[in-house]
C-alpha positions in Angstrom: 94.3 91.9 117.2 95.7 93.7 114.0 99.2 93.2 114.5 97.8 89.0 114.3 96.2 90.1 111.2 98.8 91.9 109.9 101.3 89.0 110.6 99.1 86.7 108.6 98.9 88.7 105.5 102.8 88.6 106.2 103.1 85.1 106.4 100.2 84.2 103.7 102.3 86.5 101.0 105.4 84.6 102.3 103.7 81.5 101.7 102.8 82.0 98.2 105.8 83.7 97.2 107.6 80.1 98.6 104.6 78.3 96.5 105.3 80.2 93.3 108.9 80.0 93.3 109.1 76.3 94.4 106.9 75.1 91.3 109.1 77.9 88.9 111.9 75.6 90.0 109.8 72.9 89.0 108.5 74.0 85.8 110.8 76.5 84.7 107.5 78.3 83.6 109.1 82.2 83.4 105.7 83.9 84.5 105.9 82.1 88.1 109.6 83.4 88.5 108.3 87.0 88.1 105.2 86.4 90.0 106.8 84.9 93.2 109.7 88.0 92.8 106.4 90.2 93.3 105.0 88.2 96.3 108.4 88.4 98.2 108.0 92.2 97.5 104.5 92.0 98.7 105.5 89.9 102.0 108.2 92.6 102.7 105.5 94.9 102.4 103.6 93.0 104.9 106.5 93.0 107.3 107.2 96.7 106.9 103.5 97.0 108.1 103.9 95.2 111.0 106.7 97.0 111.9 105.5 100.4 111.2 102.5 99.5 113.4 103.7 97.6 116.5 107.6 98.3 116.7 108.6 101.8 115.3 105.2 103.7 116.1 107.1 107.0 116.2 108.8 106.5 112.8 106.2 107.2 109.9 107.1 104.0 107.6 104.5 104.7 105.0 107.1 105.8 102.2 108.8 102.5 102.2 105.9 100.5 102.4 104.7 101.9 99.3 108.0 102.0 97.2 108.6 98.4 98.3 105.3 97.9 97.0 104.9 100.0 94.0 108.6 97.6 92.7 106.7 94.7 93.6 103.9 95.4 91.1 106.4 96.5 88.3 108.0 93.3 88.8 104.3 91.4 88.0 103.5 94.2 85.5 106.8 93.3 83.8 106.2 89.6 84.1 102.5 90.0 82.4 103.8 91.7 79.4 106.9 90.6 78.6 106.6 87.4 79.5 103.7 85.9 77.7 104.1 82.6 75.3 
């Protein structure tokens, strides 16, 4: 049951990353760029998780997970504040 949850955080992120990137090519709106750039980080999170937890259980992938996502909130940090209109 948690590796189906953990699959649909996966795909959900995945989702809106396509979403947000789709309508930056679109719009050409700069803060979408940097915020679908920080869902794809997020969604490789999510996929790290699943395999940390179902595949490699004797591998500790906690490290990556979080530097994965610790760049993908520096790139929506960096979109926030040096993006603005």
């Amino acid at each position: 049951m948690a590796g189906l949850i953990y699959s649909l955080c996966a795909i959900t992120a995945l989702l809106c990353a396509t979403l947000l990137l789709r309508s930056y090519g679109n719009s050409g709106y700069r803060l979408l760029f940097w915020s679908g750039l920080s869902f794809l980080g997020l969604a490789s999170s999510n996929i790290i998780l699943v395999a940390d937890k179902l595949i490699f259980t004797d591998v500790d992938l906690l490290p990556l997970r979080l530097l994965v996502t610790l760049i993908a909130m520096m790139l929506m940090l960096y979109g926030l504040i040096w993006e603005s209109e």
